[in-house]
DODO-413260 format. One record per residue (C-alpha): z, y, x; residue in three letters. Coordinates in pm, 1 decimal. Example, Ala and Ser with C-alpha at 12.3 -4.5 7.8 and 13.67 -1.06 7.14 Angstrom:
BEGIN
780.0, -450.0, 1230.0, Ala
714.0, -106.0, 1367.0, Ser
END
This chain:
BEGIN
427.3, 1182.8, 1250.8, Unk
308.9, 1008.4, 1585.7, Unk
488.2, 704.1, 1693.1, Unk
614.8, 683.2, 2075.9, Unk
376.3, 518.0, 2268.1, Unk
523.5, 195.5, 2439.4, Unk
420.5, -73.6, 2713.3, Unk
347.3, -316.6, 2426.9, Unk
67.8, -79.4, 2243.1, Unk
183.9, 113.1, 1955.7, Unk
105.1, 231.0, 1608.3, Unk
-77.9, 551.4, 1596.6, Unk
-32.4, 798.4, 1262.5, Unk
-201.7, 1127.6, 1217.4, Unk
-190.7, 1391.1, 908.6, Unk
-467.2, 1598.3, 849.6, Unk
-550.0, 1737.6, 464.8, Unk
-352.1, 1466.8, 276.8, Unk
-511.5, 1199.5, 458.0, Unk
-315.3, 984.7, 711.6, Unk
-479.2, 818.8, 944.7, Unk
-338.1, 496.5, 1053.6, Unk
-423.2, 340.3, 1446.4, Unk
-331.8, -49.8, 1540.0, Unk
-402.1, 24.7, 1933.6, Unk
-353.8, -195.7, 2233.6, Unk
-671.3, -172.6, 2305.6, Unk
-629.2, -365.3, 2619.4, Unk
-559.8, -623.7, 2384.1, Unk
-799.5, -643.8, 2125.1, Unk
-527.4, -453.6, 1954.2, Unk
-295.7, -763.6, 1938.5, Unk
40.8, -677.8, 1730.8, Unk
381.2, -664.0, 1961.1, Unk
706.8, -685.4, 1799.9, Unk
761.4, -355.7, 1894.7, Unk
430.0, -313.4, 1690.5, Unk
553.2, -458.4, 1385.7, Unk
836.8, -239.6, 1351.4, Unk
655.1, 69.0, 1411.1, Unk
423.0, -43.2, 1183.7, Unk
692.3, -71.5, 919.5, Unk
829.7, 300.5, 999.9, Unk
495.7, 460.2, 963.7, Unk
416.0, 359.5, 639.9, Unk
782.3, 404.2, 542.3, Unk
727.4, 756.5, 600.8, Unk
405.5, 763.9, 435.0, Unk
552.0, 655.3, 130.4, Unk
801.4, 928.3, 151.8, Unk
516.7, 1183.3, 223.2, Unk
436.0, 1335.1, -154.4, Unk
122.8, 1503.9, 28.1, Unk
-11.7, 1224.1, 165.1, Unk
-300.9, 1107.8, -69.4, Unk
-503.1, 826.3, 98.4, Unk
-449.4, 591.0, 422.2, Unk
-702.0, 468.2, 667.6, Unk
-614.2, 215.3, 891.6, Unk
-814.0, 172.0, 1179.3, Unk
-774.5, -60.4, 1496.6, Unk
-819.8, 131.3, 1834.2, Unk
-1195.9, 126.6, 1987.5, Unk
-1409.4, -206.5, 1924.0, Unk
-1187.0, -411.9, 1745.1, Unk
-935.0, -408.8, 1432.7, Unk
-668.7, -655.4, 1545.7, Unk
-720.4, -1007.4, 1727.1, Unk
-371.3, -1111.0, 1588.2, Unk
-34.3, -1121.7, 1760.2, Unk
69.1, -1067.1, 2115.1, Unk
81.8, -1442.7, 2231.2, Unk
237.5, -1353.6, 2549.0, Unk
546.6, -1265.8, 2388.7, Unk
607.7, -1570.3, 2207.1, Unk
764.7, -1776.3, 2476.3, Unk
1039.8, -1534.4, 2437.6, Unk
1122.6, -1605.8, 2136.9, Unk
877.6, -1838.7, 1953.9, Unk
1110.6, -2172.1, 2035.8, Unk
1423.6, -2128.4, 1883.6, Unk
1422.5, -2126.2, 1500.7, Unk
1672.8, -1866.6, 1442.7, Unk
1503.9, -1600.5, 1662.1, Unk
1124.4, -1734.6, 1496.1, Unk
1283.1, -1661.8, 1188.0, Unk
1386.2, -1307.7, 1295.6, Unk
998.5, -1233.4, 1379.8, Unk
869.4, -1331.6, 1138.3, Unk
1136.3, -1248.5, 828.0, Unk
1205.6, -927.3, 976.8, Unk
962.5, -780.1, 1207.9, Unk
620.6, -942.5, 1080.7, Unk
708.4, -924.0, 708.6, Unk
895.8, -596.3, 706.8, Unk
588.0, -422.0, 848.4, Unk
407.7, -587.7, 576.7, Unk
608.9, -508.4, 366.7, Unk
638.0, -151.0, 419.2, Unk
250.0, -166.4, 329.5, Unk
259.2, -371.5, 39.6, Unk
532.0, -91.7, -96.1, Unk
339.2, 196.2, 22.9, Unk
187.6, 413.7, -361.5, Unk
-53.3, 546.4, -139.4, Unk
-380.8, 410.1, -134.5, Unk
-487.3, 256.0, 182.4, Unk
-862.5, 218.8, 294.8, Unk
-944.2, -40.7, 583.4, Unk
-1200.7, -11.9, 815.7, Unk
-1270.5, -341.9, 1021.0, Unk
-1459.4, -368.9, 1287.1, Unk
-1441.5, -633.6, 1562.4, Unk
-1197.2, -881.4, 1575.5, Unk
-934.9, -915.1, 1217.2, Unk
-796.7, -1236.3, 1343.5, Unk
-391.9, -1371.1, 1217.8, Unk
-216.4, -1059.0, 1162.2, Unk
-528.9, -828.7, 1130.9, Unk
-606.1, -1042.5, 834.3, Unk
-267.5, -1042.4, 684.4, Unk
-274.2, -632.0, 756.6, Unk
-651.0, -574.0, 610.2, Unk
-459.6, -845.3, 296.2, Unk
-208.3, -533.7, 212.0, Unk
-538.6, -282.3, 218.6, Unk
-646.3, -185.3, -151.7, Unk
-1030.7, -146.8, -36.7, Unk
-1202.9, -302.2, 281.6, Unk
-1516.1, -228.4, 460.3, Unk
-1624.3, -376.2, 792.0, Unk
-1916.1, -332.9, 985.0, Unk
-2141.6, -663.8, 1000.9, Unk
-2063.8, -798.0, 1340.1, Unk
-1678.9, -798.7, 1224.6, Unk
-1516.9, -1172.0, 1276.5, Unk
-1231.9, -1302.5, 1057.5, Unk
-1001.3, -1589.6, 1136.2, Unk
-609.7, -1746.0, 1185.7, Unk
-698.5, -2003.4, 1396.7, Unk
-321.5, -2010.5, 1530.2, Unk
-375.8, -2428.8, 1414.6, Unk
-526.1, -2443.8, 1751.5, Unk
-162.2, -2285.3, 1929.6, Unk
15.7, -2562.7, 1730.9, Unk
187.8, -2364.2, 1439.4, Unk
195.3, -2233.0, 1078.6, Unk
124.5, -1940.2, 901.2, Unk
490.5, -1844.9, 784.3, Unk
535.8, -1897.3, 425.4, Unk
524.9, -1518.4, 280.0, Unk
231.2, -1424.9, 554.1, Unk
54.2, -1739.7, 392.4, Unk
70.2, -1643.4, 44.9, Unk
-43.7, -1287.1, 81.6, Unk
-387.1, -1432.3, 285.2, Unk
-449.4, -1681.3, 19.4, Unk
-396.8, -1450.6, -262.7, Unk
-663.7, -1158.1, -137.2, Unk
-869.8, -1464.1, -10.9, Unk
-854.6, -1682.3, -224.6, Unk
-752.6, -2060.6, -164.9, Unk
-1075.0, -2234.6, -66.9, Unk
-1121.6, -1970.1, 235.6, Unk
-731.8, -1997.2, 296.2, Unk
-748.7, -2336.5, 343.7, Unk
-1056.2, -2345.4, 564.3, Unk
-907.7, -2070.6, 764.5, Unk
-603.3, -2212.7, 839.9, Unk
-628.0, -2628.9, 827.4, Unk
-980.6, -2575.2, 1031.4, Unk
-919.7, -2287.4, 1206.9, Unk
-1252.3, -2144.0, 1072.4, Unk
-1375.5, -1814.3, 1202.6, Unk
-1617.8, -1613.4, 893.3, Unk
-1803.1, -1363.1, 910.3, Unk
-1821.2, -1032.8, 744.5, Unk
-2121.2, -1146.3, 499.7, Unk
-1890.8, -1488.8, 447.9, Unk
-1587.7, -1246.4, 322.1, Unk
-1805.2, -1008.1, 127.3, Unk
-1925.3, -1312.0, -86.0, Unk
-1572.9, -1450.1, -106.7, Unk
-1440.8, -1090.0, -244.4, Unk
-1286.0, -971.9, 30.2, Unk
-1455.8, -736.0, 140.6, Unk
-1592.6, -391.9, -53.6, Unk
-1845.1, -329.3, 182.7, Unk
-2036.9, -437.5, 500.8, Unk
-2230.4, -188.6, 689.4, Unk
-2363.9, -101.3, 1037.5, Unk
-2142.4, -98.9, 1300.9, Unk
-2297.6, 303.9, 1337.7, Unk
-2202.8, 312.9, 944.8, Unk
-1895.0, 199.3, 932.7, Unk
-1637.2, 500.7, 1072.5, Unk
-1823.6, 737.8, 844.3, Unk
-1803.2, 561.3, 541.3, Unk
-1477.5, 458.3, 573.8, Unk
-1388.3, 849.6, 663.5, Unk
-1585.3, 886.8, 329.7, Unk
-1446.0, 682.2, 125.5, Unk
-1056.1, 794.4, 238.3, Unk
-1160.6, 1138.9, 189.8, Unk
-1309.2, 1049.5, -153.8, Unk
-1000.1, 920.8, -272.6, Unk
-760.7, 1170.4, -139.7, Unk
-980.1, 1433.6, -336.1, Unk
-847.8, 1256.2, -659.9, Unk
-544.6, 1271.1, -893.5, Unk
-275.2, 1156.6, -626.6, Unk
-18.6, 1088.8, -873.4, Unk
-255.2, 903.1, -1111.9, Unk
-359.5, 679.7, -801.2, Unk
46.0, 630.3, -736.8, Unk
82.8, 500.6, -1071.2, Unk
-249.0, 311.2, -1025.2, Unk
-136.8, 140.7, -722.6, Unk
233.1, 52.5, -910.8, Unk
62.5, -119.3, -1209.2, Unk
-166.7, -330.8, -1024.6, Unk
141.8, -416.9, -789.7, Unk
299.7, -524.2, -1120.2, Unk
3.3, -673.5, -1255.2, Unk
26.9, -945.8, -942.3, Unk
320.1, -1221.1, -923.4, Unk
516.6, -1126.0, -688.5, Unk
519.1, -1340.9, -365.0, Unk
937.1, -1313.7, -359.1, Unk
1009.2, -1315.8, -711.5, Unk
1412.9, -1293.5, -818.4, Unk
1351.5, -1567.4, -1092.8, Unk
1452.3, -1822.8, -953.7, Unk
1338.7, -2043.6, -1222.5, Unk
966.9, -2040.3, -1077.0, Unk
982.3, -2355.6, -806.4, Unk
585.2, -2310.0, -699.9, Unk
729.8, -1966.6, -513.6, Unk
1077.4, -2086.4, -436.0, Unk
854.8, -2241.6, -118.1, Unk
792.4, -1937.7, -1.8, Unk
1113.1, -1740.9, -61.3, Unk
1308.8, -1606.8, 218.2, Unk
1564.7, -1898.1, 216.9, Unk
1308.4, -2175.0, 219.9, Unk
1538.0, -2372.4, 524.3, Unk
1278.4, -2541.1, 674.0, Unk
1010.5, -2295.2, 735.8, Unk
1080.2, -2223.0, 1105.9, Unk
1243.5, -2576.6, 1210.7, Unk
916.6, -2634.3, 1397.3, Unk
1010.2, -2390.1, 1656.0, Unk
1119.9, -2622.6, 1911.5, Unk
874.9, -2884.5, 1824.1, Unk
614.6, -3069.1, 2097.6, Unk
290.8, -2944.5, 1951.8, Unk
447.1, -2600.2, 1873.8, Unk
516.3, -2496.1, 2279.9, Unk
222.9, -2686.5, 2386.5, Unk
10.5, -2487.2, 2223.3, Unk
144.7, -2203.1, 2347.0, Unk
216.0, -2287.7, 2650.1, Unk
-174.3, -2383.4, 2702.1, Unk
-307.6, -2047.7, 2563.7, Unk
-115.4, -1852.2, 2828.0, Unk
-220.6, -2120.7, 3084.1, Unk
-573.5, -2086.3, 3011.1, Unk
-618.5, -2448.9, 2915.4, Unk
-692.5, -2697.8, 2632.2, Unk
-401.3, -2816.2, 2437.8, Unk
-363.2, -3156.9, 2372.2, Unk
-142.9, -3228.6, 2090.6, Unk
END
């Protein structure tokens, strides 16, 4: 399955011997998601999951660089209105992530580059990460005046961990691949010469193995982690970051919220 190539970049999937490989390119970009993005995302590893030959993922980002985050200069369109901020990030953001989270099939990351915002939250659905040791890992979207959305924000600080979480997002803290290594992270750092094959390696490694035994593998350790969208209702630490929480997005049309946007695709300082 290939996705169609659009204006906006596009999600790349190749099949060859039970291994899928997975491309984030818009390389013209730094591999920035697009809405369109998101959704494709969503619909490749929809299909993956519905692929019983498919036995390990690797997810690559196009040429230097993993994925520098989201396309800013979309988000006038729709970034200042709370009902269509919702829609991004309920529907397209989260149900490519989603569709990842879901996915039995193992998935391998290989980071190189730039993993900033939603290359973090992508490498957070991964079930092993390697990255070459020049690889850069941030959110600093404090700096464009908003939030991580609720959902988005949970997944980074449970693969994190909540010390980096925090000093990711309330100082818009850029690590390195050694920093994310020691904070567990990461399974490997090598060379940035080192890094395609092992990753290859390691994806073809895995897809060698019992495919149904990593399946179940993947299911129990899903199971094994509260879920971020639990039906219990009962639990109030996670009702904050349930679907319905009504006052996730109200910042949409707030001061800070457009100047920092506004300022990024000016090419300027904010000043909030």
């Amino acid at each position: 399955m290939s996705s169609k190539v659009t204006s906006q970049g596009h999600i790349r999937c190749e099949h060859q011997a039970g291994l899928a490989r997975v491309t984030i390119a818009n390389s013209s970009k730094f591999n920035a998601m697009s809405r369109a993005m998101w959704r494709e995302l969503r619909a490749v590893f929809e299909h993956i999951q519905r692929s019983p030959e498919l036995r390990c993922v690797l997810l690559v980002g196009e040429g230097a660089h993993f994925c520098a985050g989201g396309d800013i200069f979309e988000y006038a369109a729709f970034r200042f209105q709370e009902a269509s901020l919702r829609d991004f990030h309920e529907n397209d953001v989260w149900g490519g992530l989603q569709a990842m989270l879901d996915c039995d099939v193992p998935i391998v990351a290989q980071i190189a580059g730039n993993c900033m915002g939603a290359g973090v939250e992508m490498a957070s659905c991964c079930d092993i990460r390697l990255a070459s040791a020049s690889a850069q890992f941030g959110a600093p979207i404090a700096r464009l005046g908003f939030p991580m959305a609720p959902r988005e924000a949970a997944l980074v600080a449970r693969e994190l961990g909540l010390t980096v979480a925090r000093q990711m997002l309330l100082a818009a803290e850029i690590f390195s691949a050694a920093d994310m290594k020691g904070a567990g992270f990461l399974s490997q750092v090598l060379s940035v010469d080192a890094l395609a094959t092992q990753a290859q390696a390691t994806a073809v490694r895995i897809a060698a193995l019992a495919a149904q035994a990593a399946r179940l593998n993947k299911q129990t350790i899903r199971a094994l982690n509260q879920p971020l969208v639990p039906e219990n209702r009962a639990q109030p630490a996670i009702d904050l970051i349930s679907n319905e929480a009504s006052s996730a997005y109200a910042y949409a049309a707030s001061a800070e919220h457009r100047e920092g946007i506004t300022a990024f695709l000016e090419k300027r300082k904010p000043v909030f």
